[in-house]
BALUM-888077 format. One line per field, with one value per residue (C-alpha): residue number from 0; chain; x, y, z. Coordinates in steps of 0.05 Angstrom, whole numbers. Example, Ala and Ser with C-alpha at 12.3 -4.5 7.8 and 13.67 -1.06 7.14 Angstrom:
BEGIN
k	(0|1)
c	(A|A)
px	(246|273)
py	(-90|-21)
pz	(156|143)
//
This chain:
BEGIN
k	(0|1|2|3|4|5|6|7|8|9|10|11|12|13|14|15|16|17|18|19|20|21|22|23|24|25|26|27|28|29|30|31|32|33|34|35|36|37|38|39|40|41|42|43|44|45|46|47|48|49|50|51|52|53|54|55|56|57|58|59|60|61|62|63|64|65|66|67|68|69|70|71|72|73|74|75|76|77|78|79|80|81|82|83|84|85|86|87|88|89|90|91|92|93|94|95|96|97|98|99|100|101|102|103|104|105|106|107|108|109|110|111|112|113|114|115|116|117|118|119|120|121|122|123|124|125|126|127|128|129|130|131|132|133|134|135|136|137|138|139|140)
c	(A|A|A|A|A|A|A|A|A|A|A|A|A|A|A|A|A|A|A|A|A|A|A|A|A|A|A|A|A|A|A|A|A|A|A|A|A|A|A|A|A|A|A|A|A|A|A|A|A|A|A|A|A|A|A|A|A|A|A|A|A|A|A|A|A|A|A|A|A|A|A|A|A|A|A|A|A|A|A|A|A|A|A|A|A|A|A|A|A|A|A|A|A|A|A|A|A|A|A|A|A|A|A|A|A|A|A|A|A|A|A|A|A|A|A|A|A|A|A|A|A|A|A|A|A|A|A|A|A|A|A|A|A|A|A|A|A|A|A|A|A)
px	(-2020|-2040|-2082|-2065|-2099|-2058|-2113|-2118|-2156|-2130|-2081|-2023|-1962|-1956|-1999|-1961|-1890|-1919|-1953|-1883|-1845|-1902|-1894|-1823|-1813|-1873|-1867|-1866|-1931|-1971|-2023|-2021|-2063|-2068|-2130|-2163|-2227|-2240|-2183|-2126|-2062|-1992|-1941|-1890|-1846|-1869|-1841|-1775|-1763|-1789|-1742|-1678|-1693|-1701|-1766|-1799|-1878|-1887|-1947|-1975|-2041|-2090|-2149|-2217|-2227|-2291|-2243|-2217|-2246|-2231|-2262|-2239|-2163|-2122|-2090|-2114|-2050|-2058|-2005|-2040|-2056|-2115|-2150|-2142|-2200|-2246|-2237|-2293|-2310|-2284|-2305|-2280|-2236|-2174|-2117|-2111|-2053|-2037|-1964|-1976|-1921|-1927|-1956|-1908|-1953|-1960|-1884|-1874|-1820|-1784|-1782|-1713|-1750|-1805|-1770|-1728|-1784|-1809|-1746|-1754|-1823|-1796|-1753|-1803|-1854|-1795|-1770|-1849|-1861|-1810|-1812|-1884|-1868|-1809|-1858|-1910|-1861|-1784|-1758|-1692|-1672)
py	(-2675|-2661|-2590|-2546|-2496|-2445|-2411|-2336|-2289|-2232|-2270|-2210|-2240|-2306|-2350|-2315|-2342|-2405|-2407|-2390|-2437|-2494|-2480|-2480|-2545|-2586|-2565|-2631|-2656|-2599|-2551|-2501|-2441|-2389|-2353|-2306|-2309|-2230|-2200|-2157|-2119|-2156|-2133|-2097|-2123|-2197|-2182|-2156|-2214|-2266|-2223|-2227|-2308|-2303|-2322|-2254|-2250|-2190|-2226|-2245|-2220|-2224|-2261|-2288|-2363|-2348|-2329|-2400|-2438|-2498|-2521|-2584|-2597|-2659|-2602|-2542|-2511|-2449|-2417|-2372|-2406|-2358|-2359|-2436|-2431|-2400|-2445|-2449|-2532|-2558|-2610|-2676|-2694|-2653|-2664|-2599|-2579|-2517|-2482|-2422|-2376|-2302|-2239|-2195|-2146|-2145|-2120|-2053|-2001|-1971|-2006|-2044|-2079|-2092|-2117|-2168|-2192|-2213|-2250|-2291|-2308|-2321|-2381|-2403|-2413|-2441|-2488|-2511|-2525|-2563|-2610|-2617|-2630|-2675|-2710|-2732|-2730|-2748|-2699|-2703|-2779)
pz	(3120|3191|3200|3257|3287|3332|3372|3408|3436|3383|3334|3350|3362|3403|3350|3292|3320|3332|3258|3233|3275|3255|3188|3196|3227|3201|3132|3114|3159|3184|3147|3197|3217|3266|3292|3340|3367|3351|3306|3326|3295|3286|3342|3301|3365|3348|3273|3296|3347|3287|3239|3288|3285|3214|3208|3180|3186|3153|3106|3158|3178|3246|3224|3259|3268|3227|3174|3156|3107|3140|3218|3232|3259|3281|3336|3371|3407|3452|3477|3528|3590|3614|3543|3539|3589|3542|3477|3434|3424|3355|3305|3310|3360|3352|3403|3439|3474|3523|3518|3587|3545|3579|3534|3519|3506|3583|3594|3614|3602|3539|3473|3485|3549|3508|3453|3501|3521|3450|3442|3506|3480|3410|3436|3481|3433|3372|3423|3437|3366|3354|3411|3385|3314|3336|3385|3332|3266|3291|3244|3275|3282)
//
């Protein structure tokens, strides 16, 4: 099994979908993990938008990459395009690969607007993961 490391500056929402959607898809290939560099609170708008895809998250917790037990990963994904620029440097030699998926923590207006914009990300970021997981694994022949 390959390790994976989904990295962020908080661990709030976009690195939860994507450990979901990892999970998900690589089940089969892929320890995966997802981590902020300080630690944050789970969007309840990132649980709805995982819930409406059927992937709930409810377990799922922010934690600190000096949380994990483990420090060395086959792939480092990021799917914040400004943070990628502040990556701390990893053990080994893992393959690191930058998704620039908008916050939607950043969207203004009332909670419907918000919320759309959490499903927009959603796909985003299931579609990402499994063109990566189909890249490396061929789940889908």
């Amino acid at each position: 099994m390959k390790k994976v490391l989904i990295i962020s500056e908080k661990n709030e929402a976009r690195s939860q979908m994507a450990e979901k959607w990892l999970s998900y898809y690589g089940r089969k290939h892929l320890e995966v993990y997802s981590a902020g560099v300080s630690k944050g609170t789970i969007s309840v708008l990132a649980q709805k938008a995982m819930a409406e895809a059927v992937m709930d998250i409810p377990e799922y917790r922010s934690k600190r990459l000096s949380d994990l037990k483990i420090d060395c990963f086959d792939y480092v994904l990021c799917f914040d395009k400004d943070f990628s620029k502040k990556l701390p440097e990893f053990k080994g030699k893992p393959e690191i690969k930058i998704f620039d998926v908008p916050n939607p923590a950043n969207v203004k207006g009332e909670e419907k607007v918000k919320l759309q914009a959490y499903y927009v990300v959603c796909n985003v970021i299931d579609d990402a993961c499994f063109v990566f997981v189909q890249e490396r694994f061929q789940i889908v022949s």
